[in-house]
N, C-alpha and C positions, 0 to 999 in steps of 0.2 A: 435535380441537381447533378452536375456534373461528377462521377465518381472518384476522380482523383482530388477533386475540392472536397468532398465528405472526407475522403482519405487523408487530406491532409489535417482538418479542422476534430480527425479523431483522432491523431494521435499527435496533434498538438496538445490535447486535454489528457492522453494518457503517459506524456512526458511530465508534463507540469506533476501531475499526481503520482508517478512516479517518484520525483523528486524530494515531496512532498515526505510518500513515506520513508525513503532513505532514508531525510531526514530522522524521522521518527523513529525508525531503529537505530541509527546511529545514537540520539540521543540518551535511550533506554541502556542502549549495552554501555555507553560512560555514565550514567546517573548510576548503577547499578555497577559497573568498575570502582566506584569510589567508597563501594561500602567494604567490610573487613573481609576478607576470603585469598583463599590460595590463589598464588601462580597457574596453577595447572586449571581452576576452576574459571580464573578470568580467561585465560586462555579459549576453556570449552567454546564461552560465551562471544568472544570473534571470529570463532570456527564456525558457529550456529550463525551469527548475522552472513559471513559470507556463502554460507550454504544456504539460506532465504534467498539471496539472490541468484545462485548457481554459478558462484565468482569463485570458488575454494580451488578449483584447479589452476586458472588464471594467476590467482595473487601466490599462491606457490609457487609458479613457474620465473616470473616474474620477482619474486620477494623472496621466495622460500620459507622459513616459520614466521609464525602470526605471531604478529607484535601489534598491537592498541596502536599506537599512532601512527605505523603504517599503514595497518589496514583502516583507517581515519582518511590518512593523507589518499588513497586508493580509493577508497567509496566516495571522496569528498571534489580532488581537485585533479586526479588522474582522469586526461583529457585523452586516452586512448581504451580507457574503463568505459563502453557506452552508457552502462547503469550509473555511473558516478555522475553524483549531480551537476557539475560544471554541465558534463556531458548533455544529459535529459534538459536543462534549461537551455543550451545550446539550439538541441532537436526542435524544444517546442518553438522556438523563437523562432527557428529556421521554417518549418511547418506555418507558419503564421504571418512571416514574410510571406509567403507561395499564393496565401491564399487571404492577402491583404483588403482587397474590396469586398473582401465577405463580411468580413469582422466591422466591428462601431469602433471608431476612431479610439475608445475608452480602453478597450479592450487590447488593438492594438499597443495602443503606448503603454498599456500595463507588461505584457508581455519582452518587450523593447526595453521600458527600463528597470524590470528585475534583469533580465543579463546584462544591462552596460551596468546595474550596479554590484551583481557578484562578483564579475570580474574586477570591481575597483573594490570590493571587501577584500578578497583574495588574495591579489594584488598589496594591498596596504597590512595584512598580517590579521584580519578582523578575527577570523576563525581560529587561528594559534594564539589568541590572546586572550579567547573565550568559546569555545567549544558548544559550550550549550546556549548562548544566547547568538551564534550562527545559523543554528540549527532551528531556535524559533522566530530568526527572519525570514529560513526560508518557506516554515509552515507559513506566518503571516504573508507571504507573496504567494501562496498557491491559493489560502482562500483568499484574498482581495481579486484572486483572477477567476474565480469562480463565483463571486458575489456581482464582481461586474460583469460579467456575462451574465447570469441570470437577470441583472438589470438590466442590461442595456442592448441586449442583442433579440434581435424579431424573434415569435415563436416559431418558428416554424423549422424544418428538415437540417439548417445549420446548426440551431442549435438541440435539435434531438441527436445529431452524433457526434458532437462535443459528451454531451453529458453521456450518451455510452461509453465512451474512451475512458473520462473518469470512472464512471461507476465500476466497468468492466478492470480495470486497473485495480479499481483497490479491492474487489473483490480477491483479487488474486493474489494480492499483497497478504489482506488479512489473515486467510488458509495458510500461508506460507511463514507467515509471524505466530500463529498460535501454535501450527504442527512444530514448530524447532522449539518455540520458549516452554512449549508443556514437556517436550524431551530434554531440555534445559534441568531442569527440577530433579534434586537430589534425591529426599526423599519420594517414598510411596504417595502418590494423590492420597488413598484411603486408610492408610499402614497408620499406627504408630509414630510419634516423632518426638525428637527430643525437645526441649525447650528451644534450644539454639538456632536448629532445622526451622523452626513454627516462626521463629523472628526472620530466619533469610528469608522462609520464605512469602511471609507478610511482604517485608520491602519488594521481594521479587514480583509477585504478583500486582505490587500495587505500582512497579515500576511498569511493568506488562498494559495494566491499566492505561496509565497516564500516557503510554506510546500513543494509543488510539485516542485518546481524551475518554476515555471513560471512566476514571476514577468516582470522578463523583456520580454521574448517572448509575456506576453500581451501588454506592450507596443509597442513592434515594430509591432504585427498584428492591436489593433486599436488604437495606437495613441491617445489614450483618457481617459479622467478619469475612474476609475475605478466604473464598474457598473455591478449588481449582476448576471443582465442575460446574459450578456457576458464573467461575470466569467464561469457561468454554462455552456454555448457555450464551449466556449475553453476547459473545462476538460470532458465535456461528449463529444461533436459532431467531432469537429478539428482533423484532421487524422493525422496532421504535429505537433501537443503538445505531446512529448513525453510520460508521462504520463497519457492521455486524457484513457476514456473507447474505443472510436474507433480506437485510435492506437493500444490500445493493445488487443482488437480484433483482428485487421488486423495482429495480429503479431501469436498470437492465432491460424488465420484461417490458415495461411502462415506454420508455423510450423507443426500443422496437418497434411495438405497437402502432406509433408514431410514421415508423418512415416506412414501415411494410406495407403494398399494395395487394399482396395477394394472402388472405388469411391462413394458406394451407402453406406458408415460409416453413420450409423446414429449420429454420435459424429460430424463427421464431416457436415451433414446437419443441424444440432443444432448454431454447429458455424457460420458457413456462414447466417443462417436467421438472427441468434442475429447483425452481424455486419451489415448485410444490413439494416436494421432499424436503425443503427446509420449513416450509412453511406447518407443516404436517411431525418435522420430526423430533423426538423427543431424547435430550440428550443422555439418560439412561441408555437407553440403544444402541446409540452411537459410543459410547464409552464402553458398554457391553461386546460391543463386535468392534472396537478399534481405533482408536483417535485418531492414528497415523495413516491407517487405509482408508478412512472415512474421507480422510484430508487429501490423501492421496489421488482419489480416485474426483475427487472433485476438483480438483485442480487439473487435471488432465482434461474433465470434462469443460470447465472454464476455457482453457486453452484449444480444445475442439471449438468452443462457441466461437473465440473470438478468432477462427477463421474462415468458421462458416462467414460469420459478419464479414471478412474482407473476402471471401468467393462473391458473397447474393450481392455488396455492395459499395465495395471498394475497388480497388487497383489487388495486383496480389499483395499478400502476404507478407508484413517488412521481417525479418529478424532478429 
């Protein structure tokens, strides 16, 4: 395969999922805006969603203080925002055009008509009329684009870098949404709490959940109240949590596997150390030596992998 054809068909998958999670933070930080709490404390919480994406300098220079429905209107329909979702469903669309006789016709018009139809939500007031049910048409457009691709597209090398673009995206995503919502959090993870504190931060946690879809998968694996270091379990370590960093590792290492020719890839030794250590580690440890540097230090290496991947197999490096 041609490498600027992989290049385009991976980060047509890592726009789409992109957008996807925007959505899903955007969603979390209003479901979660609408319960009782100070100005200053909603405040924190679109300070933390724009520093998940590394927009906080941007939208200040631009906006100046953080206000909810600017920084809405900015993550959502600011088309000079390239993280705002207009934008990423733009990319993928445009990525997808490029690399048209690759794709099943399915696939195609899937991509086509989620953006002639945002822009006609958009356009007609869809999203300022209803905040959270914008937010889950555009989760429902990102998996129907990733159910018809896995249905209907050949196996082979197009769609093994499609599905790293995804995988690789939300892995990055997910480190990025746990490290800011667990700094989110008032009280002590292990401290003492007042009754008050135990109720935010039920909803909080369970709002954190439901970002990812895991609310109920955490219930059916522990059966128990919700508690922070088992959140952090389930999205970092849990290989069976859809969105966890070791699943989509695992999906990551998997998919490599795939299009690498030569077994000594250093892309691909990259991959496989990172997921062994998820695979291997145990969240005492990691809460022990540091939530934030843990998250840290894997997101930088996340960010190395995915440009090993565009050195051994792409065009260079987009921005």
């Amino acid at each position: 395969m041609l490498s600027r054809t992989a290049d385009h068909l991976f980060w047509m998958s890592r726009y789409t999922e992109r957008a996807e999670n925007t959505s899903r933070m955007l969603d979390v930080n209003y479901q979660t805006s609408l319960l009782p709490q100070s100005a200053a404390v909603a405040q924190v919480g679109w300070q933390g969603l724009l520093s998940i994406s590394e927009l906080l300098p941007a939208y200040t220079e631009r906006h100046g203080e953080v206000v909810a429905r600017e920084v809405m209107e900015f993550m959502v329909k600011d088309e000079e925002n390239p993280s705002s979702i207009i934008s990423c469903l733009r990319a993928a669309r445009e990525n997808a055009r490029a690399v048209r006789g690759t794709l099943t016709t399915e696939v195609w018009e899937t991509q086509n008509q989620t953006w002639l139809e945002v822009n006609r939500k958009l356009r007609d007031g869809d999203f300022e009329r209803d905040p959270a049910q914008f937010f889950e048409w555009v989760k429902f457009r990102s998996h129907l684009s990733r159910g018809v691709t896995v249905g209907t597209m050949l196996m082979d090398e197009a769609l093994f870098f499609m599905r790293l673009g995804t995988f690789l995206e939300r892995a990055d995503n997910t480190a990025r949404l746990v490290d800011v919502k667990f700094h989110a959090v008032q009280s002590d993870f292990f401290g003492a709490a007042s009754t008050k504190d135990q109720e935010y931060d039920f909803y909080h946690w369970s709002a954190i959940l439901r970002s990812v879809s895991g609310f109920e998968i955490y219930r059916k694996v522990y059966r128990d109240v919700i508690k922070p270091e088992r959140v952090a379990e389930l999205l970092i370590l849990r290989s069976d949590m859809p969105r966890s960093l070791h699943a989509s590792l695992n999906a990551v290492v998997t998919n490599l596997a795939l299009v690498t020719s030569e077994t000594s890839s250093e892309t691909q030794r990259r991959a496989g150390k990172l997921c062994a250590e998820l695979e291997y580690g145990r969240i005492d440890e990691i809460l022990a030596t540091g939530l934030h540097a843990f998250l840290t230090q894997f997101l930088d290496r996340v960010n190395e992998l995915g440009a090993s991947i565009s050195r051994e197999f792409l065009v260079p490096a987009k921005t």
